[in-house]
DSSP file (Angstrom, degrees, kcal/mol; ACC not computed):
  #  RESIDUE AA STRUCTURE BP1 BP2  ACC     N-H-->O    O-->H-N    N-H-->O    O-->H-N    TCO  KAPPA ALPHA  PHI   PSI    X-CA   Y-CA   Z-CA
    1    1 A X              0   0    0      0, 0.0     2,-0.4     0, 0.0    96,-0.1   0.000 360.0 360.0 360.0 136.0    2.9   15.2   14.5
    2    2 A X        -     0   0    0      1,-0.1    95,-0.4    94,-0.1    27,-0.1  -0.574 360.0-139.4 -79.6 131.7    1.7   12.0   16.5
    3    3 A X        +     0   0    0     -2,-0.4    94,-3.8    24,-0.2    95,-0.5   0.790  64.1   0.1 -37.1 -55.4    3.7    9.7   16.2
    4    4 A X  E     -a   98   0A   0     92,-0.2    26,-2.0    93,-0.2     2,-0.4  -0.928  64.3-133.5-139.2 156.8    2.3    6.7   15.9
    5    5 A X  E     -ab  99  30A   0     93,-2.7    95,-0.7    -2,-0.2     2,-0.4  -0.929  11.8-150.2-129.1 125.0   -1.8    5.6   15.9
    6    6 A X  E     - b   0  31A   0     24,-3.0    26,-3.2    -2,-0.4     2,-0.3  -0.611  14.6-174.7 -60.2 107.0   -3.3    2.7   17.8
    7    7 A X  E     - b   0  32A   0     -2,-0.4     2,-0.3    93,-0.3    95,-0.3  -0.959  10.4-169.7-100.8 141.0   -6.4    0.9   16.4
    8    8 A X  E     - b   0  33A   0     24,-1.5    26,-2.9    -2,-0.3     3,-0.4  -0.968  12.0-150.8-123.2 111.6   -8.1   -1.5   18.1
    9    9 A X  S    S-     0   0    0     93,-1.0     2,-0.2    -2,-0.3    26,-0.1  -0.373  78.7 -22.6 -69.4 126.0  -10.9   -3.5   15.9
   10   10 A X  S    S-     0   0    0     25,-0.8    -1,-0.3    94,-0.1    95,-0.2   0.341  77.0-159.6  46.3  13.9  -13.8   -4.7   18.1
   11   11 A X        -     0   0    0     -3,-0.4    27,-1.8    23,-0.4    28,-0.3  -0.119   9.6-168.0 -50.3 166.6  -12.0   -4.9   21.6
   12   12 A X        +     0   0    0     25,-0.2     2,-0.3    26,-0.1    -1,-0.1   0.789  62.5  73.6-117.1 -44.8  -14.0   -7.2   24.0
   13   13 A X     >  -     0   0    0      1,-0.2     4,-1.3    26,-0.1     5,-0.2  -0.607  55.6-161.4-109.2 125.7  -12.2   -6.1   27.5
   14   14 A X  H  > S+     0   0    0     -2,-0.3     4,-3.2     1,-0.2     5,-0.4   0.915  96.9  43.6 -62.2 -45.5  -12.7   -2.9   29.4
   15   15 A X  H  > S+     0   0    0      1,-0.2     4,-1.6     2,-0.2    -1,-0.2   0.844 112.4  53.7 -77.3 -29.2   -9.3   -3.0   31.6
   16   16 A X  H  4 S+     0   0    0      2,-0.2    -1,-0.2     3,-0.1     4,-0.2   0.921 112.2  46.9 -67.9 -56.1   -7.4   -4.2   28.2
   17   17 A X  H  < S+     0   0    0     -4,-1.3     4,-0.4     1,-0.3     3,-0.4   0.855 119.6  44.3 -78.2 -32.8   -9.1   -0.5   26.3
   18   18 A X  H  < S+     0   0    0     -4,-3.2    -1,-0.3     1,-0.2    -2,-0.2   0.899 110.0  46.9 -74.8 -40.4   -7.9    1.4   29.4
   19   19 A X  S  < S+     0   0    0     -4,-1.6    -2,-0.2    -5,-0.4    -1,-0.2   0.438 115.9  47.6 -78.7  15.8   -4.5    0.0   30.0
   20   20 A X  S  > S+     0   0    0     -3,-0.4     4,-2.1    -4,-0.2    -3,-0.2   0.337 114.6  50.7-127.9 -39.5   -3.8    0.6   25.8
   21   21 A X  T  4 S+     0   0    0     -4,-0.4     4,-0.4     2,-0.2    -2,-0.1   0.641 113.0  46.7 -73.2  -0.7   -5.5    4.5   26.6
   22   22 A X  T  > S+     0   0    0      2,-0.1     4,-1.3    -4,-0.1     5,-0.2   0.658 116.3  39.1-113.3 -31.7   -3.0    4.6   29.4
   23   23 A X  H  > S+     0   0    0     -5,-0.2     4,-2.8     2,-0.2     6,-0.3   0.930 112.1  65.2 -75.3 -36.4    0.2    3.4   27.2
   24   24 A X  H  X S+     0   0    0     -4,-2.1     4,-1.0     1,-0.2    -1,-0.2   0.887 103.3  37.3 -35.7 -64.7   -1.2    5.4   24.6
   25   25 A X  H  4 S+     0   0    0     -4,-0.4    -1,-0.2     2,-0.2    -2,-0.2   0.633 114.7  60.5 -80.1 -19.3   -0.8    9.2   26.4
   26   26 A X  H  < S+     0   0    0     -4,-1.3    -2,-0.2     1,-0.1    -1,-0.2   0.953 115.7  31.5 -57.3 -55.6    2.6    8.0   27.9
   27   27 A X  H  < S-     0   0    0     -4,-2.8   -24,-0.2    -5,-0.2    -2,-0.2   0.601 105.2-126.6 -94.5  -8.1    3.8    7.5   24.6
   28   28 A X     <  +     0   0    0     -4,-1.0     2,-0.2     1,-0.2    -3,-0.2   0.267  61.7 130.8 103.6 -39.2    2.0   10.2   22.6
   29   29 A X        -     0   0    0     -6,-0.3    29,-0.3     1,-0.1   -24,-0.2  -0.428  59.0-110.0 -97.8 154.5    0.5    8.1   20.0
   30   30 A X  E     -b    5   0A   0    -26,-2.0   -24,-3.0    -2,-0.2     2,-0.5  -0.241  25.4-137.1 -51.9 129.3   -3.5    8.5   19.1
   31   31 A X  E     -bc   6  59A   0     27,-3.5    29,-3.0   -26,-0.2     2,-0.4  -0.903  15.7-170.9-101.2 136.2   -6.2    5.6   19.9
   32   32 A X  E     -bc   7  60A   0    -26,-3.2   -24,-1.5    -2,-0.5     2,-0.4  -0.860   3.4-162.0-112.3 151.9   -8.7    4.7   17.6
   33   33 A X  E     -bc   8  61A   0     27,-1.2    29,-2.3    -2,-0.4     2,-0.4  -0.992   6.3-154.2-139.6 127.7  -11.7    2.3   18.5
   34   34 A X  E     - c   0  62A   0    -26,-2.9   -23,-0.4    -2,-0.4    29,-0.2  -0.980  31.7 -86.2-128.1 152.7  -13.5    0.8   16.1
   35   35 A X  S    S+     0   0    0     27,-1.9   -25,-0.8    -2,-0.4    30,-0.2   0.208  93.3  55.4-114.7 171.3  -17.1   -0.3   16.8
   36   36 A X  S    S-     0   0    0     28,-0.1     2,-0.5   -27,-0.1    -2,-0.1   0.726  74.4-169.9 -77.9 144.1  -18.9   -2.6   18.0
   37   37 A X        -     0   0    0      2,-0.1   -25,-0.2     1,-0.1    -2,-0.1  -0.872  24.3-122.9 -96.0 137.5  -17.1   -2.5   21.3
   38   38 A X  S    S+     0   0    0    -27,-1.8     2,-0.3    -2,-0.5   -26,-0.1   0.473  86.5   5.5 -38.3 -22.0  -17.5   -4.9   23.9
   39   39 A X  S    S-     0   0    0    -28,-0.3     2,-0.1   -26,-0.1    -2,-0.1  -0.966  92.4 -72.7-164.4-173.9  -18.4   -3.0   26.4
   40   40 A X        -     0   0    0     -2,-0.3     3,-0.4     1,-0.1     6,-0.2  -0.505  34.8-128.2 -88.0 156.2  -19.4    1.3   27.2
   41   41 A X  S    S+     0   0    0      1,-0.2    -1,-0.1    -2,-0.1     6,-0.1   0.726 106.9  67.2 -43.6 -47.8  -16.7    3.9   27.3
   42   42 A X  S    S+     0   0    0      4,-0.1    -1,-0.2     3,-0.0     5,-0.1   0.607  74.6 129.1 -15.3 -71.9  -17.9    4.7   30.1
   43   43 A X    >>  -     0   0    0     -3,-0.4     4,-1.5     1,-0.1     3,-0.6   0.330  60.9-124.0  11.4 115.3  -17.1    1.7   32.2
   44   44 A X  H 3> S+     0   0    0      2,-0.2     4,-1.3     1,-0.2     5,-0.4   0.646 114.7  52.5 -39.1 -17.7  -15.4    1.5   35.5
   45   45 A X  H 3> S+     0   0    0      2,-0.1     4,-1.9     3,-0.1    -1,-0.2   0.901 105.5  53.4 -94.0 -16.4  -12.9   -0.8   34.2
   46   46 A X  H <> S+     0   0    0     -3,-0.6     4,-2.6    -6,-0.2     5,-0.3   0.956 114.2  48.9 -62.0 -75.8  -12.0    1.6   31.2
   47   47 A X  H  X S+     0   0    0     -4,-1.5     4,-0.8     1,-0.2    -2,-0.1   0.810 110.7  42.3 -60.8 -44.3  -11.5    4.2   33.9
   48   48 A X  H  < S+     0   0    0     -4,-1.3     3,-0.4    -5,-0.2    -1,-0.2   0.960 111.3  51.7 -66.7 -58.3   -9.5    2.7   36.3
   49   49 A X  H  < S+     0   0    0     -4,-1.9    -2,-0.2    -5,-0.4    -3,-0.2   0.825 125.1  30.3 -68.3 -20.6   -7.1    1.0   34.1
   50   50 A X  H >X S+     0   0    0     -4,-2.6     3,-3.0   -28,-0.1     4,-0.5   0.401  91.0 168.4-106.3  16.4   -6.6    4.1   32.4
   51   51 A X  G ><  -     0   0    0     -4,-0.8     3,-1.3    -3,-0.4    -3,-0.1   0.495  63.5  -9.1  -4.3-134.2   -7.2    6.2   35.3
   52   52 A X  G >4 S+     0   0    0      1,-0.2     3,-0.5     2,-0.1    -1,-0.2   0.674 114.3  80.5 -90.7  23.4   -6.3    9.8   35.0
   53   53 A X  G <4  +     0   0    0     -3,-3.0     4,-0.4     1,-0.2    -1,-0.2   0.284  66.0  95.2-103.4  41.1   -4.4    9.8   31.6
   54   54 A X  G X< S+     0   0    0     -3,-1.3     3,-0.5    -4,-0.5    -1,-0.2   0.841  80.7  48.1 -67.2 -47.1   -7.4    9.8   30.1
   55   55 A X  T <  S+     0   0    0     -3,-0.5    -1,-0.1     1,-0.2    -2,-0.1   0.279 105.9  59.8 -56.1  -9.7   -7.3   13.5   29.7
   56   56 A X  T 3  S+     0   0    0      2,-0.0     2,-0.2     0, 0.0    -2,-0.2   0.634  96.0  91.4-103.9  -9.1   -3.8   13.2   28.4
   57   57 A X    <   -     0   0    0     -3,-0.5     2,-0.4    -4,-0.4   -27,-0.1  -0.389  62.7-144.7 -76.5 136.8   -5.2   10.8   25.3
   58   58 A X        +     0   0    0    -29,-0.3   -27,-3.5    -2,-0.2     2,-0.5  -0.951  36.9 166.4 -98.9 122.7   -6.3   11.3   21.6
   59   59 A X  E     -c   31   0A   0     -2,-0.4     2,-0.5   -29,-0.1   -27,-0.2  -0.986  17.1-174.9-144.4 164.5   -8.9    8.8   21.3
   60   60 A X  E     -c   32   0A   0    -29,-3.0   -27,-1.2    -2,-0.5     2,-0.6  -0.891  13.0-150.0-139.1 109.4  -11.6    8.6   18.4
   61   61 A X  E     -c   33   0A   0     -2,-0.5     2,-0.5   -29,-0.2   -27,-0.2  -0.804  10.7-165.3 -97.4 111.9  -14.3    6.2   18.3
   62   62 A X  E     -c   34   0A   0    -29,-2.3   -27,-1.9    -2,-0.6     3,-0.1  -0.730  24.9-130.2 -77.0 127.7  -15.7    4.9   15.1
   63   63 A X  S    S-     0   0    0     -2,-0.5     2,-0.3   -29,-0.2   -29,-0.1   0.917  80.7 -33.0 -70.9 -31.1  -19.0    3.0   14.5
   64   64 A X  S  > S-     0   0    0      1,-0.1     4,-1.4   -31,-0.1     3,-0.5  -0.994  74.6 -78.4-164.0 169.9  -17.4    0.0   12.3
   65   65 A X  H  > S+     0   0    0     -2,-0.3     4,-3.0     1,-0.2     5,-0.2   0.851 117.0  68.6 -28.8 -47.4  -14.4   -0.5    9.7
   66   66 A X  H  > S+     0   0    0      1,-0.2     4,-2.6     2,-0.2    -1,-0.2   0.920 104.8  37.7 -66.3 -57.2  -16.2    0.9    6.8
   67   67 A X  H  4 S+     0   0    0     -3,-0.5    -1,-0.2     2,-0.2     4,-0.2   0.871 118.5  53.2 -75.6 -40.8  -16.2    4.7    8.2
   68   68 A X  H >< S+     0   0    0     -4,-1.4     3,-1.2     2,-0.2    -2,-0.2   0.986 114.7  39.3  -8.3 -93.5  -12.5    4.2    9.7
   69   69 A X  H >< S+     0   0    0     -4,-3.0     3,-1.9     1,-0.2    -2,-0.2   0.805 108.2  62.1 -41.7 -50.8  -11.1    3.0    6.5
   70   70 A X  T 3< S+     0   0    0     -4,-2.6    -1,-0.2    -5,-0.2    -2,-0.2   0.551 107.8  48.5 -42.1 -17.7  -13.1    5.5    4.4
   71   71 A X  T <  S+     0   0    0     -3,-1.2     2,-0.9    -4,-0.2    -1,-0.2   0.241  85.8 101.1-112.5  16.9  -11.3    8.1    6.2
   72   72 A X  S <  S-     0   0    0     -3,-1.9     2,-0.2     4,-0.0     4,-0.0  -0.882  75.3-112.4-101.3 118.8   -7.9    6.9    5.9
   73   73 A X    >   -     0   0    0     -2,-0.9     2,-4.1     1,-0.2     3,-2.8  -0.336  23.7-114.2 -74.4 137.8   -5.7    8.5    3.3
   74   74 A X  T 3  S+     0   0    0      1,-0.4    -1,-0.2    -2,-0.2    -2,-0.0   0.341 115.2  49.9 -47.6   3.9   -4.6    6.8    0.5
   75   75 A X  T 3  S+     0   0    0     -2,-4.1    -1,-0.4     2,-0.0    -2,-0.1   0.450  79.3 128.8-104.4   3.1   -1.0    6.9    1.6
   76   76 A X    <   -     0   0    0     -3,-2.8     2,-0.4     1,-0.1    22,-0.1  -0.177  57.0-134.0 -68.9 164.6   -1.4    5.7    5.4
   77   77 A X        -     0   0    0     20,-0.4    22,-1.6    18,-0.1     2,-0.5  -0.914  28.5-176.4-106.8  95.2    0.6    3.2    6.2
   78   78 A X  B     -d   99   0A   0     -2,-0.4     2,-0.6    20,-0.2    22,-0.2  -0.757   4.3-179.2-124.2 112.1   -1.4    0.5    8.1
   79   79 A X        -     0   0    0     20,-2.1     2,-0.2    -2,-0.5    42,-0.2  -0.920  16.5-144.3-132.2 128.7    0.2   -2.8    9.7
   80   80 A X  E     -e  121   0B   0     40,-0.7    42,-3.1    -2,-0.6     2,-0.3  -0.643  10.4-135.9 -87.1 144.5   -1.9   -5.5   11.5
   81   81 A X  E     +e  122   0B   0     20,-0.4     2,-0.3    -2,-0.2    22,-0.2  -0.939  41.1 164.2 -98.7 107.0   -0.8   -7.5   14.6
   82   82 A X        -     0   0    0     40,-1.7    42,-0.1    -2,-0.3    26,-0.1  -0.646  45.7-140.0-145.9 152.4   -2.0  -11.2   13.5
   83   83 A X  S    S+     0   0    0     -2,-0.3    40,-0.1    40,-0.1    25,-0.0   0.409 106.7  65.2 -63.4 -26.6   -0.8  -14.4   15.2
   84   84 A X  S    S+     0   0    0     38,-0.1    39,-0.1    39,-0.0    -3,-0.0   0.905  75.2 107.8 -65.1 -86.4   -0.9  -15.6   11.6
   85   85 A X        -     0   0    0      1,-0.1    37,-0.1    37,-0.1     3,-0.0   0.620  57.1-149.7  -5.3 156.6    2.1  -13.2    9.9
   86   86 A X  S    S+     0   0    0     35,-0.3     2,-0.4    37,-0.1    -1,-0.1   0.623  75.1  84.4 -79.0 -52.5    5.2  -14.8    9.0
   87   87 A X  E    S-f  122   0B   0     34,-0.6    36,-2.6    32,-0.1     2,-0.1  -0.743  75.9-131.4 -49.5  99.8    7.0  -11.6    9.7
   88   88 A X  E     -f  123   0B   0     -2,-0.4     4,-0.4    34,-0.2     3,-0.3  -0.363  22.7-115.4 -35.8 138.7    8.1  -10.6   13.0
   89   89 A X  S >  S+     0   0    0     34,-2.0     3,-2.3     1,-0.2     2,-0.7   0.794 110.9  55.5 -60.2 -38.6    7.4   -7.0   14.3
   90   90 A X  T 3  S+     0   0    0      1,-0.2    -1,-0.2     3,-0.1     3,-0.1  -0.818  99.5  63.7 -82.8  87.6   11.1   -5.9   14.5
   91   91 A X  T 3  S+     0   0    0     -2,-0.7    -1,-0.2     1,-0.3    -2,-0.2  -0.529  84.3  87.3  23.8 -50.1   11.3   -6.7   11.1
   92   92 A X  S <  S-     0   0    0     -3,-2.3     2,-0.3    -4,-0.4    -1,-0.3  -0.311  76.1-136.1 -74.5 167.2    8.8   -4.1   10.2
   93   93 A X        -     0   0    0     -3,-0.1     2,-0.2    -2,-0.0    53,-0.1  -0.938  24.8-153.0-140.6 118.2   10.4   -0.5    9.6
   94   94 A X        -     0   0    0     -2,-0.3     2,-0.3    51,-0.2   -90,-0.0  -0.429  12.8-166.6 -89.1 154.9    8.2    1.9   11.3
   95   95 A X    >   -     0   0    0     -2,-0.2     3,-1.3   -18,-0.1     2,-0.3  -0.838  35.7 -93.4-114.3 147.7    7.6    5.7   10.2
   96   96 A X  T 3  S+     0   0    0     -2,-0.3   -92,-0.2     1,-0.2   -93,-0.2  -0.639 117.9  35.1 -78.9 141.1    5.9    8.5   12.4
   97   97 A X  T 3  S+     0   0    0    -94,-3.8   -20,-0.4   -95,-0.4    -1,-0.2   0.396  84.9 142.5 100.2  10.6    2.5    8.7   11.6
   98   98 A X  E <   -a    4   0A   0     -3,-1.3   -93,-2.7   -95,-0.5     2,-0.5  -0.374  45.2-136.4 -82.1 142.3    2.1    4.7   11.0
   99   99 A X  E     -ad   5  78A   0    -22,-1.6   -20,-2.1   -95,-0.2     2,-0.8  -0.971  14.5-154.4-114.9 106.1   -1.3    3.2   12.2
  100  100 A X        -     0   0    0    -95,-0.7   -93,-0.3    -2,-0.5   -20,-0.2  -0.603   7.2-153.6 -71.1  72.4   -0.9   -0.1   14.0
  101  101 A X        -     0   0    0     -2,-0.8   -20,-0.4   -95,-0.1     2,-0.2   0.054  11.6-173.7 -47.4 146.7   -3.9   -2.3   13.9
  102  102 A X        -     0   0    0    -95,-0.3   -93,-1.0   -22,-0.1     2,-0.2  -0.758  24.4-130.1-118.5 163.4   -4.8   -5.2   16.8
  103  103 A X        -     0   0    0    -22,-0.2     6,-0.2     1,-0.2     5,-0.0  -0.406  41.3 -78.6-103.3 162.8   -7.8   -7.6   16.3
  104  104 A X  B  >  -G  108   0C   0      4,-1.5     4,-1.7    -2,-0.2    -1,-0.2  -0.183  50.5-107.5 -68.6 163.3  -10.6   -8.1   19.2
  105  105 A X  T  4 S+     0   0    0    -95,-0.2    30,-0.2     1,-0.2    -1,-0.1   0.473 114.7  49.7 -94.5  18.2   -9.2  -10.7   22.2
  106  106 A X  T  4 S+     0   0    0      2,-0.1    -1,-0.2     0, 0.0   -95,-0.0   0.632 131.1   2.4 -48.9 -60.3  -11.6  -13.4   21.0
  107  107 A X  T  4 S-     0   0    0      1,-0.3    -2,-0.1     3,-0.0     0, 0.0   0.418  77.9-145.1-136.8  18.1  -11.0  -13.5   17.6
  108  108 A X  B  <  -G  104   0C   0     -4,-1.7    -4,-1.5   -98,-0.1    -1,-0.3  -0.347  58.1 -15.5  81.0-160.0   -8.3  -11.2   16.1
  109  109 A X        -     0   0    0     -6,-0.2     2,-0.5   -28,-0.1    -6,-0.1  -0.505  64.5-118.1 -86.7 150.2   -8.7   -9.5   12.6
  110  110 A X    >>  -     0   0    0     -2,-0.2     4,-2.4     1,-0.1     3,-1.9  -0.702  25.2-119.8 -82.5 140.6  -10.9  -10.5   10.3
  111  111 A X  H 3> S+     0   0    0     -2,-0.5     4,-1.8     1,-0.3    -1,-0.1   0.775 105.7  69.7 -70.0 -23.7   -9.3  -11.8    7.0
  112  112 A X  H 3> S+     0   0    0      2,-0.2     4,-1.3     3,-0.2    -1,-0.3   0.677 106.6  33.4 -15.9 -38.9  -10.9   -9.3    5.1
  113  113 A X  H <4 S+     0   0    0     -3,-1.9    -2,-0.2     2,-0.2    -1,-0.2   0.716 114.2  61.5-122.7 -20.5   -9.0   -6.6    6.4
  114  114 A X  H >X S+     0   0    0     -4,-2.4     3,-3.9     2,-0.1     4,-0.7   0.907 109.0  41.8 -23.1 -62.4   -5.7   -8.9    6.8
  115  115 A X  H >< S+     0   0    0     -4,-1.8     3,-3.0     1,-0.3    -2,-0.2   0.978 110.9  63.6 -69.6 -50.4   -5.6   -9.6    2.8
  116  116 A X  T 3< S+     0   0    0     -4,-1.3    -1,-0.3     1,-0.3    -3,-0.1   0.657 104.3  45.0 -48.7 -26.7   -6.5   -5.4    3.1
  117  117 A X  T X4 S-     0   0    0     -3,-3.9     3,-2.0     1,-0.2    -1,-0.3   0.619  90.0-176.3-102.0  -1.4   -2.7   -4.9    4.9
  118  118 A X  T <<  +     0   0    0     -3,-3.0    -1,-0.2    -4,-0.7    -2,-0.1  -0.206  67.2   1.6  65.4-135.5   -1.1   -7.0    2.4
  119  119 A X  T 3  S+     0   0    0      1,-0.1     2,-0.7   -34,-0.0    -1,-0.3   0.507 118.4  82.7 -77.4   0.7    2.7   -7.4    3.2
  120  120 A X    <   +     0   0    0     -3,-2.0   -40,-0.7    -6,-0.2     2,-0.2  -0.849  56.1 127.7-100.4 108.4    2.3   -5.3    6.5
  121  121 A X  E     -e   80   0B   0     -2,-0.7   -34,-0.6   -42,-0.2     2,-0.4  -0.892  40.5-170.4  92.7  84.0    1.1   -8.0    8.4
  122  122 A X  E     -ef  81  87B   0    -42,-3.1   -40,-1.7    -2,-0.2     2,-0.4  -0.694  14.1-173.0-106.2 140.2    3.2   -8.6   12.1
  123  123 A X  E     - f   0  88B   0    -36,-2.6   -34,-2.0    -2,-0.4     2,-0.4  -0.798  26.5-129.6-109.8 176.1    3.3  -11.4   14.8
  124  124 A X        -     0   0    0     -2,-0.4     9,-0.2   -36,-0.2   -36,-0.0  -0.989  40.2-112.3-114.0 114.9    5.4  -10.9   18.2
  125  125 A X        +     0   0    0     -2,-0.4     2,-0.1     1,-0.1   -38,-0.0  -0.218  52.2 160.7-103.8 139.4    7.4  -14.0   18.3
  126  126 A X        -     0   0    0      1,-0.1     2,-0.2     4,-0.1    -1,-0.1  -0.220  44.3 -76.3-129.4-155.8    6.2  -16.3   21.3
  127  127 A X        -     0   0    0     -2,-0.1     3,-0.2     0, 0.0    -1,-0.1  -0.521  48.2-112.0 -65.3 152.1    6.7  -20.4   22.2
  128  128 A X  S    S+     0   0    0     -2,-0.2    -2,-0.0     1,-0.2     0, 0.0   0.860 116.3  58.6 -57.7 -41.9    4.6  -22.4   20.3
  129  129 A X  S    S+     0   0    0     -3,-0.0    -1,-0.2     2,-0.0     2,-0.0   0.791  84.7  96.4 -54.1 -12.4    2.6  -23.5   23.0
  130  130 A X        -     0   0    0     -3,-0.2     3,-0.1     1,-0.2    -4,-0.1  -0.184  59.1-165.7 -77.2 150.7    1.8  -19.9   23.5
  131  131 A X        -     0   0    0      1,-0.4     2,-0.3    -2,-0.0    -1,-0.2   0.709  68.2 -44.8-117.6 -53.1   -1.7  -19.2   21.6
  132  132 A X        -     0   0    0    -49,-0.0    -1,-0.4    -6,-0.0     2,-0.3  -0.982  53.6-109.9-174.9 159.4   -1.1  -15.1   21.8
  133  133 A X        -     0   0    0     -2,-0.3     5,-0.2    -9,-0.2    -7,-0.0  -0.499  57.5 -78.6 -95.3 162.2    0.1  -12.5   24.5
  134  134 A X    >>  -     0   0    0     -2,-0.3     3,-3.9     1,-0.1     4,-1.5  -0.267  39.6-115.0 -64.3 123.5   -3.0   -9.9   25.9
  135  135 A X  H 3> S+     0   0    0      1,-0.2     4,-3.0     2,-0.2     5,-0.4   0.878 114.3  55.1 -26.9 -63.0   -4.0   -7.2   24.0
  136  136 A X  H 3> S+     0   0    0      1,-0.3     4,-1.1     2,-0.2    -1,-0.2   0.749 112.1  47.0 -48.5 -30.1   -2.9   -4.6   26.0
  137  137 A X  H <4 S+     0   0    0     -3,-3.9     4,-0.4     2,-0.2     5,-0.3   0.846 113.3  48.5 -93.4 -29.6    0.8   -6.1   26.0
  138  138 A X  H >X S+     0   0    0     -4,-1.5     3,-2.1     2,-0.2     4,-2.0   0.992 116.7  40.9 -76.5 -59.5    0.9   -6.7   22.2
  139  139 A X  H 3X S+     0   0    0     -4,-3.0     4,-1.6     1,-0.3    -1,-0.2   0.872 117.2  46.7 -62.8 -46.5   -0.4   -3.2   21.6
  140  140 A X  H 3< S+     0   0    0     -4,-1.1    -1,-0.3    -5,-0.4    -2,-0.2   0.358 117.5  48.4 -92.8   1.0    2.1   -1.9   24.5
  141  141 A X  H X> S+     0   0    0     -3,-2.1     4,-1.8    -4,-0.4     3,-0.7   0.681 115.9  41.5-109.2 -64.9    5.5   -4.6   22.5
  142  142 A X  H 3X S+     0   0    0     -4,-2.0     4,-1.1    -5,-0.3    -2,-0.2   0.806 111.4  57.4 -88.7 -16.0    5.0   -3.4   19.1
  143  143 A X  H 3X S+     0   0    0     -4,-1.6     4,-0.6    -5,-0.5    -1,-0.2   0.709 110.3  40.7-101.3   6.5    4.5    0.4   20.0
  144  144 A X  H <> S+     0   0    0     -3,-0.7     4,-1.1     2,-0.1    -2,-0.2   0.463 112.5  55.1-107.2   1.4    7.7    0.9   21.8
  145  145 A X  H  X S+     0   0    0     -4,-1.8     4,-0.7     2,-0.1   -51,-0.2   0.755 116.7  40.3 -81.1 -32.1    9.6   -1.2   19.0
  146  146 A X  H >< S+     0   0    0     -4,-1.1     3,-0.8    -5,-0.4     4,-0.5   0.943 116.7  51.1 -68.9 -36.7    8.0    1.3   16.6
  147  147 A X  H 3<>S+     0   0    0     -4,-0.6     5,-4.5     1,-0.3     6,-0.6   0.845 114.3  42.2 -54.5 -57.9    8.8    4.2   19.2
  148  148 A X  H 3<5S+     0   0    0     -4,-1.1     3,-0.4     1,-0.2    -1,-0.3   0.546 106.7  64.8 -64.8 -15.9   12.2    3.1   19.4
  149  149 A X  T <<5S+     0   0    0     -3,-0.8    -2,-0.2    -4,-0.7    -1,-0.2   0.721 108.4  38.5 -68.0 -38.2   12.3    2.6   15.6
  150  150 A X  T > 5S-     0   0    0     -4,-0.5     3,-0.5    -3,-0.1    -1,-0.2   0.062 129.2 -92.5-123.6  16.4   11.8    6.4   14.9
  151  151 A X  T 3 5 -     0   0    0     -3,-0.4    -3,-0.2     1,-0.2    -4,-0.1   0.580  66.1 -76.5  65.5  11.4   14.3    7.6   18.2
  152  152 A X  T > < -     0   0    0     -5,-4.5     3,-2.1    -6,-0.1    -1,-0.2   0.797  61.5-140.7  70.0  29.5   11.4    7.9   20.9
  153  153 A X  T <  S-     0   0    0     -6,-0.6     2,-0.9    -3,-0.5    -6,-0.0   0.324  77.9 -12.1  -0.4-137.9   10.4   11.3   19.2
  154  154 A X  T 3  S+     0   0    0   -127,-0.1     2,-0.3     2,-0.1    -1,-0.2   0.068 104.3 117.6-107.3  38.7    9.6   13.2   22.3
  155  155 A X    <         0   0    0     -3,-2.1  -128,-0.1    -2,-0.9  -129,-0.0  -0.588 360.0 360.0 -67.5 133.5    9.5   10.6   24.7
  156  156 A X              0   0    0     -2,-0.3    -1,-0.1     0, 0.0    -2,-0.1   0.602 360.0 360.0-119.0 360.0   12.3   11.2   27.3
């Protein structure tokens, strides 16, 4: 079973969608990409930053929320990465097979699909001054707290 699955809503940054496809096949867990993305698949910067664990990756692209979500079963367990949350991410108690959401590096989640995750809603606790850490490190924080949550299934 994979452990865990990555979503990324709308990323903007090529080198951000490659270094989260490269933490992604270290760790095992599935990326999902949901549409529109910021830039091609394609990409040199996509390719470099995930440079040849790309072949080692589950990744699934999706044309927008609506066909994502329409294919998630009614039991998944889905928790968004907000600046907003109240909650801290070690807080949460993660399960294999748990889908972790991030918002685009402009503008996050949309509150639609916040209010959608209810009480799973997580920040990664920063300074104040601090506005938010880089995708690619939030995604790469909260999936080895989950990782570690569940014994680093067959991570060695």
């Amino acid at each position: 079973m994979t452990p865990f699955r990555i979503v990324l809503h709308q990323p903007e940054i090529p080198q951000n969608a490659g270094a989260v496809l490269r933490t992604c096949a270290a760790t095992g867990a599935e990326l999902h990409l949901i549409g529109p993305l910021g830039f091609r698949l394609d990409v040199a910067g996509v390719r470099r930053a995930g440079m040849d664990y790309r072949e080692w990756a589950t990744v699934r692209r999706w044309n927008d929320w609506e066909s994502f979500s329409a294919q998630l079963p009614a039991e998944s367990r889905l928790f968004a990465a907000t600046t907003k949350a109240a909650r801290h991410h070690v807080a949460c108690r993660f399960e294999p097979g748990d889908w972790l959401l991030f918002g685009s590096e402009g503008s996050g989640l949309p509150e639609e699909i916040l209010s959608a995750c209810g009480e799973r809603q997580m920040r990664i606790p920063m300074v104040a001054r601090a506005r938010s850490l880089n995708l690619a490190q939030s995604v790469a924080v909260i999936l080895y707290e989950a990782s570690r949550q569940v014994g680093f299934g067959e991570m060695v």
